[in-house]
C-alpha positions as a printed NumPy array, in Angstrom:
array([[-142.034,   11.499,  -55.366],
       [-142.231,    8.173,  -56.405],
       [-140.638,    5.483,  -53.916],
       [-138.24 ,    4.233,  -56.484],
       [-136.539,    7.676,  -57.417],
       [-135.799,    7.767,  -53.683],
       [-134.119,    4.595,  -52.943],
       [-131.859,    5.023,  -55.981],
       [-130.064,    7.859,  -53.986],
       [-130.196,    6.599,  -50.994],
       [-128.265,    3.193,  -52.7  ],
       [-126.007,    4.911,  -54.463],
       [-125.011,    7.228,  -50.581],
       [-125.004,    4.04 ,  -48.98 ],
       [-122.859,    2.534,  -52.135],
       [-120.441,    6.035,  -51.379],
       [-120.752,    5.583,  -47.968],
       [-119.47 ,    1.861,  -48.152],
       [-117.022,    2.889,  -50.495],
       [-115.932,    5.389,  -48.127],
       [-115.457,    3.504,  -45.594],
       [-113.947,    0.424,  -47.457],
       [-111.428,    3.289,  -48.506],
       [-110.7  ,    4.461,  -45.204],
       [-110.611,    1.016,  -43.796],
       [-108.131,    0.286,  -46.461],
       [-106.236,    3.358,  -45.872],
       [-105.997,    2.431,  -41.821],
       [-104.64 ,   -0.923,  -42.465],
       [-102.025,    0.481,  -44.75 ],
       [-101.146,    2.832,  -42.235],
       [-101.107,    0.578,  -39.611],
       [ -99.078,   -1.519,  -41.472],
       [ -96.996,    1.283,  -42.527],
       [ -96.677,    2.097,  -39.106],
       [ -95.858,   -1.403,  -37.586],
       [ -92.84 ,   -1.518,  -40.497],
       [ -91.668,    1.809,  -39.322],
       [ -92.162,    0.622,  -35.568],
       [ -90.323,   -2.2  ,  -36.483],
       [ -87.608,   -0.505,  -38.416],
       [ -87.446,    1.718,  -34.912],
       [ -86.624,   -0.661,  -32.918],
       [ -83.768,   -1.98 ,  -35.243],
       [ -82.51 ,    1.554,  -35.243],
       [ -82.805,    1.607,  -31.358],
       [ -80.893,   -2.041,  -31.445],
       [ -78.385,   -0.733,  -33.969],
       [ -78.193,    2.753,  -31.691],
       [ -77.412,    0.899,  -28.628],
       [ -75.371,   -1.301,  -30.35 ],
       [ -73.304,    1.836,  -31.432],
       [ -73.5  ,    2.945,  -28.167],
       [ -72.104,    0.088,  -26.866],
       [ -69.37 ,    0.126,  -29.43 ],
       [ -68.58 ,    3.506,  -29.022],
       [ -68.349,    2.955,  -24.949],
       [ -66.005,    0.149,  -25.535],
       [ -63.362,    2.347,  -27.858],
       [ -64.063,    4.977,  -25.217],
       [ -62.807,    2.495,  -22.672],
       [ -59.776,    1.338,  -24.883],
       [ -59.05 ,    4.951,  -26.071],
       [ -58.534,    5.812,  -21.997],
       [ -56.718,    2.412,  -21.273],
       [ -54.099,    3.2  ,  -24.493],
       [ -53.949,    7.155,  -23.297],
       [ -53.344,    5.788,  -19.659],
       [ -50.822,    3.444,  -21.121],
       [ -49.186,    6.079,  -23.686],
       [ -48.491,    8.424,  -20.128],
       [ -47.358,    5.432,  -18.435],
       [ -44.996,    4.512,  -21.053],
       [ -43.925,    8.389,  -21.342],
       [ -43.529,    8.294,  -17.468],
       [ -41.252,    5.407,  -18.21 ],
       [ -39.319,    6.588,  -20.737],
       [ -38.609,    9.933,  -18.327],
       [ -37.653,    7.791,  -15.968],
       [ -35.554,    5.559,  -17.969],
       [ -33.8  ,    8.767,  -19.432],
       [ -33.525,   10.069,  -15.956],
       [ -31.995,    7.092,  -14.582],
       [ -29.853,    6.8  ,  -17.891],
       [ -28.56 ,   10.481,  -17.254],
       [ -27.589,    9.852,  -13.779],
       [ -26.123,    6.606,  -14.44 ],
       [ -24.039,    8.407,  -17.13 ],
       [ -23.521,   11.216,  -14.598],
       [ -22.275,    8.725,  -11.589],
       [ -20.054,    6.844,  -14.473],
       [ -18.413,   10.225,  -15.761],
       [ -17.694,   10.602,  -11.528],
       [ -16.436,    7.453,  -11.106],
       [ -14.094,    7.571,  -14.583],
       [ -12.982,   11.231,  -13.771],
       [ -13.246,   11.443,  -10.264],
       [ -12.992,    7.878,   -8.14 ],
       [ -10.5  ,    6.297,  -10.482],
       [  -7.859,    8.347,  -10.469],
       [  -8.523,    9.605,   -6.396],
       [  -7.998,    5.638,   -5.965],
       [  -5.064,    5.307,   -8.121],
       [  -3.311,    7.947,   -5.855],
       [  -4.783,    6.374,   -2.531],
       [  -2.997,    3.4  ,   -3.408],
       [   0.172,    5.783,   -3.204],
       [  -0.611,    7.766,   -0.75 ],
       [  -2.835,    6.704,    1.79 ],
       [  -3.823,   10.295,    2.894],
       [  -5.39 ,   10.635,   -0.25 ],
       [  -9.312,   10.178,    0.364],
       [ -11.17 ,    8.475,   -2.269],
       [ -14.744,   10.184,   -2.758],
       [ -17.974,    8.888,   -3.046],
       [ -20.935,    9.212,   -4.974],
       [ -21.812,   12.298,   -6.61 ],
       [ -25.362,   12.261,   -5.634],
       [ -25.218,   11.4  ,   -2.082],
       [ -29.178,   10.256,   -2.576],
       [ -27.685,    7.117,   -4.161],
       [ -25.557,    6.207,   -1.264],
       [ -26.226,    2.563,   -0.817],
       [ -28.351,    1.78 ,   -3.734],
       [ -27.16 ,   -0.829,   -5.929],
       [ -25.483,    1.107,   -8.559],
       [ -23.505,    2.472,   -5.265],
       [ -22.789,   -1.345,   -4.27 ],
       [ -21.764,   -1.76 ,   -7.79 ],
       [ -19.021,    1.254,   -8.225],
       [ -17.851,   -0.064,   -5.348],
       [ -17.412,   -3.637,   -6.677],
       [ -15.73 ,   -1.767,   -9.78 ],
       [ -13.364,   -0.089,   -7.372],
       [ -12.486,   -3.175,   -5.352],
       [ -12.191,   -5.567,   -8.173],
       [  -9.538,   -2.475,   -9.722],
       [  -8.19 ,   -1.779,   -6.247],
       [  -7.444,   -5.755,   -5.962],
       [  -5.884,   -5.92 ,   -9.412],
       [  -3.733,   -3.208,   -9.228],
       [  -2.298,   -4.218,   -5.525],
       [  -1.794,   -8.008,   -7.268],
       [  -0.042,   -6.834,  -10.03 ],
       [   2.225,   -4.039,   -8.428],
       [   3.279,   -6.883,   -6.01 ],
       [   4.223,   -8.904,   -8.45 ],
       [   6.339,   -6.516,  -10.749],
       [   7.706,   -5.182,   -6.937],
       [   8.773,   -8.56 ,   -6.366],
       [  10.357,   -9.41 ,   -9.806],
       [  11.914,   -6.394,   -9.612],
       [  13.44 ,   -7.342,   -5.568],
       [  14.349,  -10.499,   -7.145],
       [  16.866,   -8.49 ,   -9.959],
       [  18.206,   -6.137,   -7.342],
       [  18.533,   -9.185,   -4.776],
       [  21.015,  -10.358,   -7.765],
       [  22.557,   -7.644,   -8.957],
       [  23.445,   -6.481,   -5.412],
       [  24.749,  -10.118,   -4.781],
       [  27.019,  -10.421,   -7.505],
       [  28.513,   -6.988,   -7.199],
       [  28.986,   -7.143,   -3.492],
       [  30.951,  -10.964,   -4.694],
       [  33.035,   -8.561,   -6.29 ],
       [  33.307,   -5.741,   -4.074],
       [  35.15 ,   -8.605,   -1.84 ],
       [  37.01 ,   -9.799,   -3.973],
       [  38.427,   -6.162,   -3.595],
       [  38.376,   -6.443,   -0.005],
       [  40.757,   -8.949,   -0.082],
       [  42.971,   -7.703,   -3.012],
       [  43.507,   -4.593,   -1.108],
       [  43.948,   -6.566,    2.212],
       [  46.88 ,   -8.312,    0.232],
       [  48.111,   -4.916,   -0.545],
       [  48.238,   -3.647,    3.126],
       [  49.972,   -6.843,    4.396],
       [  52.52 ,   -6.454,    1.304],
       [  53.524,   -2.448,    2.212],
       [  52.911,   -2.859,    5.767],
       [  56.735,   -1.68 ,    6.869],
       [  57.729,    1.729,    8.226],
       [  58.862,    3.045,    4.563],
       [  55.277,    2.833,    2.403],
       [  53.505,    4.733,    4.805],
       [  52.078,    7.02 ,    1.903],
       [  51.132,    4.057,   -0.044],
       [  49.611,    2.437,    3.02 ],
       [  47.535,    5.7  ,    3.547],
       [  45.962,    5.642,    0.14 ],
       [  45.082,    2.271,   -0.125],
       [  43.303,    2.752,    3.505],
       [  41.469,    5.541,    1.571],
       [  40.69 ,    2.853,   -0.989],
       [  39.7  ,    0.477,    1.64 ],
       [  37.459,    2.716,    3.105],
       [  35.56 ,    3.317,    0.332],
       [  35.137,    0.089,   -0.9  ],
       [  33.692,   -0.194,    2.426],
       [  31.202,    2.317,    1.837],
       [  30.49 ,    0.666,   -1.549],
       [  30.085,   -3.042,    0.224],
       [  27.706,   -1.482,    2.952],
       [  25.537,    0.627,    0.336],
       [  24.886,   -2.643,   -1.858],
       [  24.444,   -4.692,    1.211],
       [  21.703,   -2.802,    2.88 ],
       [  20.153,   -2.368,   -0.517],
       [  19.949,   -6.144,   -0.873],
       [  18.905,   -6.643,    2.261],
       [  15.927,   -4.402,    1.844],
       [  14.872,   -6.691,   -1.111],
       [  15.23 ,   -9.732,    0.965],
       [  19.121,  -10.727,    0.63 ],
       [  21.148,  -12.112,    2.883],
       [  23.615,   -9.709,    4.7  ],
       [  26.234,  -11.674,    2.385],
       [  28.606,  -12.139,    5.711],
       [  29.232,  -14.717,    8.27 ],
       [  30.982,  -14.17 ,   11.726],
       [  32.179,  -16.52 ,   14.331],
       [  30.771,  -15.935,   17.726],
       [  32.022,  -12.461,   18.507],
       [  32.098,   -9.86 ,   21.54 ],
       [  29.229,   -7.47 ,   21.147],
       [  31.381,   -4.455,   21.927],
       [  33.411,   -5.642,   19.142],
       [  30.617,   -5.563,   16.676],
       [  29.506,   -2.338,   17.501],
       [  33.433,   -1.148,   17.021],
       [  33.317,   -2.934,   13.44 ],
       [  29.681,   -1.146,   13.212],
       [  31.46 ,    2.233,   13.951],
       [  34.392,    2.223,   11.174],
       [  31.974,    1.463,    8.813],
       [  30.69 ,    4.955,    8.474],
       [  32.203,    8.051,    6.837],
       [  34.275,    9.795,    8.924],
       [  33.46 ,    7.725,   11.7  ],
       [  36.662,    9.165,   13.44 ],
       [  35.224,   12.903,   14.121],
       [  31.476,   12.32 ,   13.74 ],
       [  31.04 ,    9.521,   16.527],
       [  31.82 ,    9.484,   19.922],
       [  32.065,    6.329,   22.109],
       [  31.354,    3.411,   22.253],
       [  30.482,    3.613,   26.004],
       [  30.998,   -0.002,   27.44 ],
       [  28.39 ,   -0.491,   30.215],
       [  28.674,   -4.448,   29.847],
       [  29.332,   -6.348,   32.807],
       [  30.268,   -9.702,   31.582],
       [  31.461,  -11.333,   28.897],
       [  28.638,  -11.132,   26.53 ],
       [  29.201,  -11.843,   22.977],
       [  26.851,  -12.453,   19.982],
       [  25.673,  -15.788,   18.457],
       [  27.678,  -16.514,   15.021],
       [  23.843,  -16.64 ,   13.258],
       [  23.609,  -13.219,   14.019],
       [  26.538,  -11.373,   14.759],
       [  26.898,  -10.01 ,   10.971],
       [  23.06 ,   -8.99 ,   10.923],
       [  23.838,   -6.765,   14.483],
       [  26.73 ,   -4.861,   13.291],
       [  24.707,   -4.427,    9.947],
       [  21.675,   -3.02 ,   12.14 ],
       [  24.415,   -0.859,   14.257],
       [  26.068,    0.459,   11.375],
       [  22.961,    1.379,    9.138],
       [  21.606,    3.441,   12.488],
       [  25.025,    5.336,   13.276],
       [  25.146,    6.416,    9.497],
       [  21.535,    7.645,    9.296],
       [  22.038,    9.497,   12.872],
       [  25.735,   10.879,   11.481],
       [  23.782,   11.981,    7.744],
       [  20.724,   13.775,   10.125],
       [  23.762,   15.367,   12.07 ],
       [  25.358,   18.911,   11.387],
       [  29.119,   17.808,   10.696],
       [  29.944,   19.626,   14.079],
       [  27.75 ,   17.459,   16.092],
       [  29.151,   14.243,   18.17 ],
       [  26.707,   10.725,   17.779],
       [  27.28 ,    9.137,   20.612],
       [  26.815,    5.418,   21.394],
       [  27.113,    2.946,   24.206],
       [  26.414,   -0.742,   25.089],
       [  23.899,   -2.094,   27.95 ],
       [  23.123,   -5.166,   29.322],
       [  19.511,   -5.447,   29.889],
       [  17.246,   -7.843,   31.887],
       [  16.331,   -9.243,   28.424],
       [  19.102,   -9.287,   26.833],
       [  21.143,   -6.691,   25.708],
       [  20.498,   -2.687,   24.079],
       [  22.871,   -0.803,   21.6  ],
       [  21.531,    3.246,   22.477],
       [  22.389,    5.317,   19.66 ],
       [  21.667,    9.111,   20.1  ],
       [  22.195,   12.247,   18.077],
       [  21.668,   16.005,   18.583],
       [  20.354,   16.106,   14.55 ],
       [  17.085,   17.827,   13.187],
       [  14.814,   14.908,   14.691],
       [  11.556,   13.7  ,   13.247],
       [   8.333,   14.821,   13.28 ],
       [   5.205,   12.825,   13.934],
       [   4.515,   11.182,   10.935],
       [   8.241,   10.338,   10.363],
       [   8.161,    9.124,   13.84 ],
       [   5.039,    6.643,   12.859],
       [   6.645,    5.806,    9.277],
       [  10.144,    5.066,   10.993],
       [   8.488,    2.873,   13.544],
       [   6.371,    1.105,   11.272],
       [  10.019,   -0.018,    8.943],
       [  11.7  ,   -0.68 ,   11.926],
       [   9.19 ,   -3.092,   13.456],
       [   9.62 ,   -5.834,   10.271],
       [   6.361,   -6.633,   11.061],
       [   4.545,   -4.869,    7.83 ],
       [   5.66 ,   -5.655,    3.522],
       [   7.485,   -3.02 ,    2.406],
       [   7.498,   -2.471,   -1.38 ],
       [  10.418,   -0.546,   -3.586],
       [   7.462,    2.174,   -4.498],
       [   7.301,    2.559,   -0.748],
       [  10.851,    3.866,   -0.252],
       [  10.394,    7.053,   -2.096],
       [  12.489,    8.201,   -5.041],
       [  15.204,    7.65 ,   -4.519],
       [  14.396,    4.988,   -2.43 ],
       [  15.457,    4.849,    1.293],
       [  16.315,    1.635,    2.358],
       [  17.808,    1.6  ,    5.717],
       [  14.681,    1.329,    7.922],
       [  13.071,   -1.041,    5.442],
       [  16.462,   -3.284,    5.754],
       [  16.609,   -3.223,    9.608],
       [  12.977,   -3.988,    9.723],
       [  13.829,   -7.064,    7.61 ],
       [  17.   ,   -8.258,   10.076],
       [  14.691,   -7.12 ,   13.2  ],
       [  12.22 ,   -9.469,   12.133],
       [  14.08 ,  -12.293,   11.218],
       [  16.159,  -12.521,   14.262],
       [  13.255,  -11.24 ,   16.745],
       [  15.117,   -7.878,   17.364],
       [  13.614,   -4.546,   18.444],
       [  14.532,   -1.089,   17.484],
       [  12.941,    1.478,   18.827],
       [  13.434,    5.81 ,   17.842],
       [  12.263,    8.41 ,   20.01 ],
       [  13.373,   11.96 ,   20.251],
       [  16.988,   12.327,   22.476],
       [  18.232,   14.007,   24.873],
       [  20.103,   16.374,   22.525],
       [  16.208,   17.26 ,   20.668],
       [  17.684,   14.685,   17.586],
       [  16.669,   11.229,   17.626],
       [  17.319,    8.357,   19.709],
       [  17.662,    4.996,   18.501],
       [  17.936,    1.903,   20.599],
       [  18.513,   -1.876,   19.223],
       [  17.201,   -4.414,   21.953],
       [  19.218,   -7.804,   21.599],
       [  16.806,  -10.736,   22.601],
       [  19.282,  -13.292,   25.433],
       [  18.254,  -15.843,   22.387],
       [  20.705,  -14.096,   20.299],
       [  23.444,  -13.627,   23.28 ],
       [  26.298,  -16.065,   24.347],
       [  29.117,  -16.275,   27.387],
       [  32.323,  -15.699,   25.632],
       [  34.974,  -18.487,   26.857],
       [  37.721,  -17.46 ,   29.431],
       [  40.347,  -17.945,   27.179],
       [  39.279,  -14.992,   25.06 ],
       [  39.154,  -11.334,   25.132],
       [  38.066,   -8.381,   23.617],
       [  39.962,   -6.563,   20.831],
       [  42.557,   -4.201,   21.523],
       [  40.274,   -1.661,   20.133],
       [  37.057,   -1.923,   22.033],
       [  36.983,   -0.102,   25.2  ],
       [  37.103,   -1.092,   28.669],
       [  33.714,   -1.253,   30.769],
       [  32.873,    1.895,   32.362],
       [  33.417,    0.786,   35.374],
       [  36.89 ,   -0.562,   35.715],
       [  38.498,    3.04 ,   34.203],
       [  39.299,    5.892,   36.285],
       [  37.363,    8.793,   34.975],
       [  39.602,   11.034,   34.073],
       [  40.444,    8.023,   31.629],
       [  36.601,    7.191,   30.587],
       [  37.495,    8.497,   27.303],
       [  37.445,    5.951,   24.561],
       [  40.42 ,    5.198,   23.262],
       [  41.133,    6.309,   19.217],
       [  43.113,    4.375,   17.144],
       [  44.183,    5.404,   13.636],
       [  42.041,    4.952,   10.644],
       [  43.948,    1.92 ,    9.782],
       [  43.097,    0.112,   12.89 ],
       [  39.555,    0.501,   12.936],
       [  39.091,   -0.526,    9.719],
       [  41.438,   -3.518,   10.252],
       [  38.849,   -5.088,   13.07 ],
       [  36.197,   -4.39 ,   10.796],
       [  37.836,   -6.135,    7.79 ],
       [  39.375,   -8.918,    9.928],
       [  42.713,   -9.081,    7.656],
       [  44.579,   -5.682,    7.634],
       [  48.009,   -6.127,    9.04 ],
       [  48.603,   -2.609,   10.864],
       [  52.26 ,   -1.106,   11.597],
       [  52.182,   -2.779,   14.914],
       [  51.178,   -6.145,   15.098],
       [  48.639,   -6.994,   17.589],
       [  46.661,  -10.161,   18.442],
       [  44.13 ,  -10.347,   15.353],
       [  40.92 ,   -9.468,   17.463],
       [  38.112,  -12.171,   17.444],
       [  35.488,  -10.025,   15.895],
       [  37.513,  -10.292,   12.313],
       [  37.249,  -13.502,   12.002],
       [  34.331,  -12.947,    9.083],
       [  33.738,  -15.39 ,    5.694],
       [  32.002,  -14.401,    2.656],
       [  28.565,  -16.213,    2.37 ],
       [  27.699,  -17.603,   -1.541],
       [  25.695,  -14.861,   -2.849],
       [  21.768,  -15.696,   -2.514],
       [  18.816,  -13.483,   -3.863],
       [  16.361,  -15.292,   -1.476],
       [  14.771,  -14.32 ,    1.468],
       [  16.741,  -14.079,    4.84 ]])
């Protein structure tokens, strides 16, 4: 074969060939380019993968933090609405419960005021703050009941005042009437208007220890006067004084009489403790009294065989009697007592003491103590009554029995200007004077 046909071949397999591999080459770099885009888009993916990755880590993060926050604020608002309910709870107690056990402590002590519901709150500040609620209501209501208690002293103080003016004024209108009719021949009028006396008495003695409780004056003034002639004015000025009391027993041994600043406050006290031992008294039973002097002074010892006291009448009687604690109108029940709270008032003021215990007799003995302060030496030149009884002492015992005088008598010694059948030396312990009528303070 010729040598040309044989290279022609061979050019045109070399020419393939070259072609071939100018393809392929081609093909590679497009691939490899291809693949460098896509290696490149890759990474871009992997950047924008992470990137999500990172994203979705963070709202991971803040989806946890606002789920831990949403059961924090749920935790809350339980507790909130727990608290809530049990501060509604404790307020209901204190409204239903505290408030009114309070407003019935402040009448009766006894009553106990309770405290919180939930005893788990005990000292916690909503506890501190009920408390405040109560004290702050407690303080109020004490403020303001004093001051209507006083206003309302103030009109009895004046009321009593003016009507015991009057009540005097009858005194002595009926005092003119007994010295007019006084002869053998009006006995029956003389009787009735005794009666009448009498009871204006009772009227005078009701209205003074009233005001007196509400911080009068006793409305009376006395010259220096013979104790044992006080207590005799002190006797006829109870009912029935003539069958219900026995005595009084003289045990004095000198001439002791009573300053004129306090003589009308003493037969006050005496009488206001013989009525309340004649009212606790079966209508059978004697009260007896007597007179003693004392190393202090001087006692009036007042004792009945009534029903007595018990303990806590025993504590309430002792705390009136002292003076030494304010007594409101509320306090003296309904209807209100006033004795005790009166004494108290004249025991204070003049530095008295009365003391009750049970007597002798299982009723109740009362004893006034008379300070010296109060006491005076009665001049020579004077004497006793004619109705006050001789000292123990000087009488024979078969004549130790007091002597009784009529009706009349008595109640002319504690009047100080009833003329009697008989006319007798007018005894010093009459010699009283109306006061001007006061509503202040003794």
């Amino acid at each position: 074969m010729p040598p040309d046909s044989f290279s022609v071949p061979m050019v045109i397999c070399v020419a393939v060939l070259v072609l071939a591999l100018a393809g392929v080459l081609t093909l590679y770099l497009r691939l490899r380019g291809r693949l460098a885009q896509v290696r490149g888009q890759l990474v871009q993916t992997r950047q924008a993968q992470d990137h999500l990755t990172r994203e979705s880590s963070a709202w991971s993060q803040r989806l946890l933090q606002a789920e831990r926050k949403a059961q924090e604020n749920a935790d809350l608002l339980r507790d909130t609405r727990a608290q809530h309910d049990l501060l509604r709870v404790e307020t209901d107690h204190l409204i239903s419960k505290r408030i009114p056990a309070l407003l019935s402590h402040l009448r009766s002590p006894h009553v106990i005021v309770p405290g919180m519901q939930n005893q788990a709150l005990a000292g916690t500040d909503l506890d501190r703050q009920h408390r405040a609620v109560l004290d702050a209501l407690t303080r109020g209501i004490r403020e303001e009941t004093e001051r209507i208690d006083e206003a309302a002293q103030a009109v009895i103080r004046g009321a009593m005042s003016r009507v015991q003016t009057q009540a005097l004024r009858a005194q002595d209108l009926l005092a003119g009437v007994q010295q007019r009719y006084s002869g053998d021949e009006h006995t029956a009028l003389l009787r009735e208007v005794l009666g009448l006396d009498m009871f204006n008495e009772l009227i005078i003695r009701r209205m003074q220890v009233t005001g007196i409780a509400c911080g009068a004056t006793p409305g009376l003034s006395r010259d220096d006067t013979y104790l044992v002639d006080l207590v005799v004015g002190a006797i006829s000025r109870v009912e029935n004084f003539e069958l219900r009391i026995e005595g009084p027993a003289n045990h004095l041994r000198r001439r002791i009489g009573v300053a004129a600043r306090a003589a009308e406050s003493i037969l006050f006290t005496t009488a206001e403790l013989l009525a309340n031992a004649v009212h606790h008294s079966h209508g059978t039973l004697k009260v007896t009294i007597a007179v003693h002097e004392t190393n202090n002074g001087a006692a009036i010892v007042i004792d009945d065989a009534g029903v007595g006291l018990n303990e806590d009448q025993y504590a309430r009687a002792s705390r009136l009697l002292s003076g030494n604690h304010p007594v409101r109108l509320v306090d003296l029940g309904n209807p209100p007592r006033t004795g005790w709270a009166a004494i108290g008032r004249q025991v204070a003021h003049y530095g008295m003491q009365v003391t009750v215990k049970k007597s002798a007799f299982g009723g109740v003995q009362a004893v006034l103590n008379i300070p010296t302060a109060l006491l005076v030496e009665m001049p020579e030149d004077t004497r006793p009554s004619v109705l006050a009884p001789e000292p123990v002492r000087a009488v024979a015992p078969a004549a130790a029995a007091i002597r009784r005088e009529p009706m009349a008598a008595a109640t002319a010694l504690q009047q100080g200007s009833m003329a009697v059948s008989n006319p007798r030396p007018e005894p010093v312990a009459s010699s009283i004077r109306p006061q001007p009528p006061t509503a202040g303070c003794p």
